[in-house]
C-alpha positions in Angstrom: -95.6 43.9 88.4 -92.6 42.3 86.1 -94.7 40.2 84.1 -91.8 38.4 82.4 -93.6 38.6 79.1 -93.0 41.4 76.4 -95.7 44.2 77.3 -96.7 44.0 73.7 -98.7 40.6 74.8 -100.8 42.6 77.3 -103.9 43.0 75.0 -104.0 39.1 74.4 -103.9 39.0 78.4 -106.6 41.6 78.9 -108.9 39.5 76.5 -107.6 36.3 78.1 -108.4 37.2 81.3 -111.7 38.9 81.1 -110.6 43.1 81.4 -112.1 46.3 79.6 -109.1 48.2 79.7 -105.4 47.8 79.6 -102.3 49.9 80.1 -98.3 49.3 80.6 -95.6 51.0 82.1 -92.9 52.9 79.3 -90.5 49.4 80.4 -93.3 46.9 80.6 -92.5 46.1 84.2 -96.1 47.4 85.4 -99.8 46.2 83.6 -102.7 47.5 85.1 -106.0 45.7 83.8 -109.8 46.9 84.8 -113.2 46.2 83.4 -115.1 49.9 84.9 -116.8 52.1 82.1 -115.1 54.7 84.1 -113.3 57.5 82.3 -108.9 57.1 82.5 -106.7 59.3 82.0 -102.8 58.6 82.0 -100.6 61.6 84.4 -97.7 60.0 84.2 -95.8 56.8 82.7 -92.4 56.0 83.8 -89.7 53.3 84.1 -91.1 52.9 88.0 -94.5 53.9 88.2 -98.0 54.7 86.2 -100.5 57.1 87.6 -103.8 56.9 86.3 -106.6 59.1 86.9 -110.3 57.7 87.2 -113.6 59.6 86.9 -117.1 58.7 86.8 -118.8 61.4 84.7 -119.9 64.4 86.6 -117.5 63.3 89.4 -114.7 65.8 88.4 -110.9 64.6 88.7 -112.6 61.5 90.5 -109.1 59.3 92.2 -105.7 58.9 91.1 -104.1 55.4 91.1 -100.5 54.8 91.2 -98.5 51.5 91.1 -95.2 51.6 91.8 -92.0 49.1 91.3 -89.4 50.3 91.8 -85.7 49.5 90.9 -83.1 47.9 93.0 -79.9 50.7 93.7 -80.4 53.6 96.1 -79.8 56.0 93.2 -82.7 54.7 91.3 -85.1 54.3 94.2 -84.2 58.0 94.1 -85.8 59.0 91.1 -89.0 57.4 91.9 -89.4 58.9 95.1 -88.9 62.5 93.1 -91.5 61.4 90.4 -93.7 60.6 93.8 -93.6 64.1 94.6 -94.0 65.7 91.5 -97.4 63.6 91.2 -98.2 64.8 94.7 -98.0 68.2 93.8 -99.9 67.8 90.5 -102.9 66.2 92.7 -105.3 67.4 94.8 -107.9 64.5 94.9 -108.1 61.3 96.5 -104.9 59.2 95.8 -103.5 55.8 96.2 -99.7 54.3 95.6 -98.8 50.7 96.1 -96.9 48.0 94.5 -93.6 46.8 94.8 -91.5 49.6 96.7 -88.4 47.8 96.7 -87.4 48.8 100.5 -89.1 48.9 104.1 -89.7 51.5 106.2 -88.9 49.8 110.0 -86.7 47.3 110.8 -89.4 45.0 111.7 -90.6 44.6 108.3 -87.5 42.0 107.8 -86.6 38.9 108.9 -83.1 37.2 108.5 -80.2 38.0 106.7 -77.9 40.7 107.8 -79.3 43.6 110.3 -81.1 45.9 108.6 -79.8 49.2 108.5 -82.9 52.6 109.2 -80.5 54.3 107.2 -81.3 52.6 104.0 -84.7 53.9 104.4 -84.7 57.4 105.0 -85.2 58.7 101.6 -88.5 56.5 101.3 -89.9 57.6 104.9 -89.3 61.6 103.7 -90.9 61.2 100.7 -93.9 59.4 102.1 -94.2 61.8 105.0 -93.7 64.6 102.5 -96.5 63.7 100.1 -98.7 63.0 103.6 -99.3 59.5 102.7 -100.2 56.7 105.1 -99.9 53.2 105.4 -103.2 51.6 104.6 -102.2 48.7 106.7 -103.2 45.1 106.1 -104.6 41.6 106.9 -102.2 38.2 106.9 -98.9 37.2 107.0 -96.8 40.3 107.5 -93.7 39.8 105.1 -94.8 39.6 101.6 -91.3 39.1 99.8 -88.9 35.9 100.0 -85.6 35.4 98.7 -86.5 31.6 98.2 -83.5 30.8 99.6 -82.9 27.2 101.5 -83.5 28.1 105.8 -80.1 29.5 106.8 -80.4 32.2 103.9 -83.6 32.7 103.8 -84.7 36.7 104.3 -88.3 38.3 104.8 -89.3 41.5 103.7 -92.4 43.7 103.7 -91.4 45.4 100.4 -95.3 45.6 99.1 -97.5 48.3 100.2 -100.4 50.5 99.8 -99.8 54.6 100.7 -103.1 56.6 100.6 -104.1 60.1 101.1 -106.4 61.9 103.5 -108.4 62.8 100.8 -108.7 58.7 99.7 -109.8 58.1 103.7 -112.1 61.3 103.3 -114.0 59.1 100.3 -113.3 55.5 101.5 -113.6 55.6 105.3 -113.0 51.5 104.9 -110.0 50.6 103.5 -109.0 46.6 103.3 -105.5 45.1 102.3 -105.1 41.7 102.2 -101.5 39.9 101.6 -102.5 37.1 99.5 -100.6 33.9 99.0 -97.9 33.4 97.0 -98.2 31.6 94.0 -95.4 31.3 91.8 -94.0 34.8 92.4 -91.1 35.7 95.3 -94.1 38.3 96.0 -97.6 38.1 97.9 -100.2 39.6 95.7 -102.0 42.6 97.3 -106.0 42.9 97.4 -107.0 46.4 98.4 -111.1 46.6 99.0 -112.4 50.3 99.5 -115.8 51.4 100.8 -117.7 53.7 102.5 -120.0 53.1 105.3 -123.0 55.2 103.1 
């Protein structure tokens, strides 16, 4: 998410760092890399997220991948969680959303700064409970945003997630998300593992 490098550099990164595959948002704030022989198939590319579909052949529609990162103002935020649904709609097979959602959804998920007002979060918590998606929890330090500000201004947020289906638990009973440290981002880095017990 928000490389800070023009997206047309992303096939010199995909060679650099040792990927099949490659693929950018329309505004180059979202590169997704992977190195399966799998089949993918773009649904949607937008300003805030890319859904890809991935199949192994003779597995049908196989899983749907979105990332997500989203944009700063309400109004924006907005838009996203509409293009959420319309995905939603369009899938009925295992699907997974995370990335940088730009909001929490309880007031625990922050720490410092002003209170936080539920409010602010209403239109995020509808749209998750509306495409039934769930939190797919995760392992470490639970805020995985900083403002990087000095102690007295400093401000904690959970603003990175993964959202899955009951159709993705229905294929990957074990589900593993890991908030990695930070390195050189105000963000943690996410590592999602997926398995089955079979």
């Amino acid at each position: 998410m928000e490389p800070f490098v023009r997206k047309e550099k992303i096939e010199g990164y995909k060679k650099f760092l040792g990927f099949h595959k490659c693929i950018s948002n329309d505004n180059g704030k979202i590169w997704c890399f992977w190195t399966t022989n799998c089949q993918t198939t773009v649904l949607t590319n937008e300003d805030q997220q890319i859904t890809i579909n991935i199949s192994e052949k003779g597995e049908g529609n196989g899983l749907f991948l979105t990332a997500v990162y989203v944009k700063c103002t309400a109004s924006e935020r907005s838009e996203l969680w509409h293009s959420l649904e319309r995905v939603n709609a369009m899938v009925n097979w295992p699907l997974c959303i995370g990335g940088d959602f730009n909001s929490i959804l309880d007031i625990d998920e922050k720490l410092g700064g002003r209170p936080y007002r539920i409010s602010k979060s209403i239109d995020f918590s509808y749209c998750m409970n509306n495409c039934e998606l769930v939190d797919a929890g995760y392992v470490g330090v639970k805020f995985t945003w900083c403002n990087n500000r000095r102690h007295s201004k400093r401000i904690w947020k959970r603003l990175d997630r993964i959202m899955i289906n009951d159709l993705w638990l229905k294929k990957f009973q074990n589900n593993s998300v890991r908030h990695l440290v930070r390195t050189g981002s105000d963000h943690r880095p996410l590592l999602m593992k997926c398995f089955n017990n079979q």
